[in-house]
Structure formats: structure tokens, C-alpha cells
N, C-alpha and C positions, 0 to 999 in steps of 0.2 A: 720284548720277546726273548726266549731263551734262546741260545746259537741253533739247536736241534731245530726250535720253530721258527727259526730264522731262514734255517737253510731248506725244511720242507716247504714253506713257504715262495721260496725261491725257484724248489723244484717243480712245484704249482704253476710259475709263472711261466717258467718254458717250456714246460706242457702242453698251457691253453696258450703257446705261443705256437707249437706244433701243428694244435688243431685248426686253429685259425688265427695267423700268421696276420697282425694289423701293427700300425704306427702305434698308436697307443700301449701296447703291450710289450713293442720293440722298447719305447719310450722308459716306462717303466722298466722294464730287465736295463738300461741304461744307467738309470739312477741309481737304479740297488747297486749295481756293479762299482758306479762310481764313488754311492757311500762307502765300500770295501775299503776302495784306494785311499778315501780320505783318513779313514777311520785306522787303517792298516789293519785289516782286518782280513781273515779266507771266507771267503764265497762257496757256496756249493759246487760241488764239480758240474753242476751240468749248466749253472751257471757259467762259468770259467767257457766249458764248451763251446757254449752260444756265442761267447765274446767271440775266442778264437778264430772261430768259422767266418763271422761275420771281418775279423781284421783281414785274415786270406785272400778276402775278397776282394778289399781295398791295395790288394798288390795291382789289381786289373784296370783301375781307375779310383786312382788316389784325390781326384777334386769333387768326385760325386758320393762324400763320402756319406750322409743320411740315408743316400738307396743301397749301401754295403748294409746300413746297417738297419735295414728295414724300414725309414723312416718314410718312405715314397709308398709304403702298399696302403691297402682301405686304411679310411678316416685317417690319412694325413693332416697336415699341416698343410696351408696354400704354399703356392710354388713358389712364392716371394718370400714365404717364412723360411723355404725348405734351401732356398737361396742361401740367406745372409747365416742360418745356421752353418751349412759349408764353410762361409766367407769368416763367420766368427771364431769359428777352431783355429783357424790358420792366420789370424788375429792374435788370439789366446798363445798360439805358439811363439808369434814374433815378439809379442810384451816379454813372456816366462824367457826368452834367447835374450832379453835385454834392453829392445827396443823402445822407445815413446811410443804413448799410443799414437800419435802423429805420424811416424815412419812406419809402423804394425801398420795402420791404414794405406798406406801406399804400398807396402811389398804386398799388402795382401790385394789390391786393386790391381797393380803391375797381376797377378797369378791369374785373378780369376776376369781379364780384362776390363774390370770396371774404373768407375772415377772413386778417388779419393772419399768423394765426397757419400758418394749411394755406402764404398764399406761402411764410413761412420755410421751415419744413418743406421745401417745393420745392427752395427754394435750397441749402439746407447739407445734404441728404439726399445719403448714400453711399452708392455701391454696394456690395455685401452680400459681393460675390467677390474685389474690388479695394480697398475701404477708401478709393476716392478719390471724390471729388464729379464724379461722371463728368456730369451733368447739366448741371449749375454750366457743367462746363467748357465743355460741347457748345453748349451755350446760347449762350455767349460767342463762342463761332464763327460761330455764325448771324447773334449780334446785330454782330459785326466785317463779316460781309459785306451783309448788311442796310442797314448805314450808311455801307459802303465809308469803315468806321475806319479811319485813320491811328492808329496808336497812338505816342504820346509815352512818352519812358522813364516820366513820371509814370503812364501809365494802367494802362502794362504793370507797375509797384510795385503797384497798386492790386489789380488782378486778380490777379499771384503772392502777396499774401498773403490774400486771401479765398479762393484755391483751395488756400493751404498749399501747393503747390508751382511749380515754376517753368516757364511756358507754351510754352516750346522744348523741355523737355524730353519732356513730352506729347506735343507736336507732332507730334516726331521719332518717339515713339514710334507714334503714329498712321500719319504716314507711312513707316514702313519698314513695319507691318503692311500695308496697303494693297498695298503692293510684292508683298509675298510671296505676300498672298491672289490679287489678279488681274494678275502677269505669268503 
């Protein structure tokens, strides 16, 4: 897609995010956002907008951050997925600060009261249909626009091999699904 139908495209999606406001549509305006950050790339302003609004909101309760960011309304995610997504951002964040994944799972259990053992779980748990750590990955998308990541070839090594595969190619796949579902 050209940048122009890139960004009407975009402006499409928070539109029918306006009218009716679900997980799924919060989900995608995530992705797209996130490809930006990866890709270093501008976003449409009203895209840009929807992030903002939604980070603001995360000043109010910074551990419930999938229901800042829309991810709790109709056709969620079970409250188990919508868990460890939380638990994996702030995961994401302790590895990218330097951590093993081994300590990333304790600071991030110490946060969110849990055991060592359920964060892992969280993080390296697959999806049952795809075989891929679809969580993991989503996560990482949130926690890239969350912190308006720049990512360095090193981070992006880091994250293609804890997700066993390669983050563009996801991506890609994410957004050409997008495409297909709401043009």
C-alpha cells in the first residue's frame, strides 16, 4: 500500500473504532501502531491520537494496561490471556533493561503478585491453533508503543529469538490480515 492508503486505511480503523469500540479493532490499531515504531515510520495523525489517549490513561493504573488500551471491551481475550498480556509487557520491559529472562520473570511476579512460575507460563505459552507464542508476541507490540521503542538491531536479535521467529514477518502477516478483514 501507498503511505496515502496506508494512512486512510488507518484512518478507517479508528473510525469503526469510534463506532463501535471492541478488542479486536483496539488489537489491530495496536499492531499498525506498533509496525510504525518498528518500521520507523509516521502514522496517521488520528492514529497517533488513539495511542495517546489511550497512554493518558495508563497514568491512572499503570498494571491494568490492556483495559487502557481497549483490550477488556466486546470480543476480548479470556481474562487469563488478558492477564499474562499485562504480565508479558513488563516482562518485555525487564529483558529490553538488561535482565535474564529468569529475573524479567521474578520482577515481573514480585509486580503483579504472582509466582515465578505462572509469569513464565505467560510468556512462552502458545497458541493451541498456531503453535506460535502469539501472546509473547502481542505483548511486545504494546510494550514497543507503550515506550515509543526505537528498536536497535540488537533488541530486535533479542526478541526474534525469544519469539523463535522473525518480527517483520509476523508483522507482515498481521498487517496484510488487517487489510483484508476491514477494507
Amino acid at each position: 500500500m501507498e503511505n496515502d492508503e496506508w494512512k486512510r486505511f488507518e484512518t478507517n480503523l479508528v473510525n469503526l473504532y469510534q463506532h463501535d469500540a471492541n478488542a479486536e479493532l483496539a488489537e489491530a490499531l495496536i499492531k499498525e501502531y506498533s509496525a510504525h515504531i518498528y518500521k520507523n515510520t509516521p502514522c496517521s495523525k488520528e492514529l497517533e491520537t488513539w495511542i495517546e489517549k489511550r497512554r493518558s490513561t495508563l497514568a491512572k493504573d499503570n498494571l491494568n494496561i490492556s483495559n487502557a488500551l481497549g483490550l477488556q471491551d466486546k470480543w476480548s481475550r479470556s481474562i487469563i490471556e488478558i492477564k499474562y498480556l499485562d504480565m508479558n509487557i513488563y516482562t518485555w520491559k525487564y529483558i529490553f533493561d538488561g535482565n535474564s529472562k529468569t529475573d524479567a520473570y521474578k520482577k515481573t511476579a514480585n509486580l503483579f503478585s504472582t509466582s515465578d512460575e505462572q509469569t513464565r507460563v505467560g510468556f512462552e505459552r502458545k497458541n493451541h491453533d498456531f503453535g506460535s507464542r502469539e501472546l509473547c508476541r502481542f505483548s511486545f507490540d504494546i510494550f514497543t508503543i507503550l515506550h515509543k521503542k526505537t528498536l536497535s538491531d540488537e533488541d530486535i536479535k533479542i526478541a526474534n529469538k525469544i519469539l523463535d521467529e522473525e518480527l517483520e514477518i509476523q508483522m507482515m502477516k498481521d498487517l496484510n490480515h488487517h487489510r483484508l478483514k476491514y477494507i
